[in-house]
N, C-alpha and C positions, 0 to 999 in steps of 0.2 A: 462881883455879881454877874451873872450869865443874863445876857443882856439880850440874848438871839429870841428865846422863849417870852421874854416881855415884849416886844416888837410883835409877836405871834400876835399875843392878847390884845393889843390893841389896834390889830389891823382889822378892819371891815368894810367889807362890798357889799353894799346896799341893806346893811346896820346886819349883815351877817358876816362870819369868821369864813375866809377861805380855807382854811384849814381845820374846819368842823371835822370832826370824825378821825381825823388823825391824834398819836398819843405825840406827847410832849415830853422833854425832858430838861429838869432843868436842878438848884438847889434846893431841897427842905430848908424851910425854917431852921432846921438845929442843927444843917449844916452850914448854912451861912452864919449864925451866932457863934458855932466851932471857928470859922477861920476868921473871925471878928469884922463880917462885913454886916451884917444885919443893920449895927448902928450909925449905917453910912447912906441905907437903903434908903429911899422916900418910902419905898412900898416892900414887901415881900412877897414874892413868885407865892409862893404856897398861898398863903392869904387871899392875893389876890384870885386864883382860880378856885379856892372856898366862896371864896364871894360871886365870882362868876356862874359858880353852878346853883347858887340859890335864885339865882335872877332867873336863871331859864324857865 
């Protein structure tokens, strides 16, 4: 799992993202379940930025 872009998501100053406005890159869900790390994950990238952009 690409660990750089989950660090991203959960850094904030002053309960905002320093890297608001910039794009990310990291694995889809169906590529991580392709190289069999999905079921290794606590969480998944894509999911969780699904769920971060409902909260905004």
């Amino acid at each position: 799992m690409a660990t750089a872009p989950a660090l991203l998501l959960a850094t904030r100053i002053n309960g905002e993202s320093p890297f608001k406005g910039y794009r990310v890159t990291g694995f889809t869900d169906e590529e991580a379940e392709a190289v069999g790390l999905a079921s290794r994950a606590p969480w998944l990238l894509e999911d969780e930025d699904r769920l971060l952009e409902l909260l905004k």
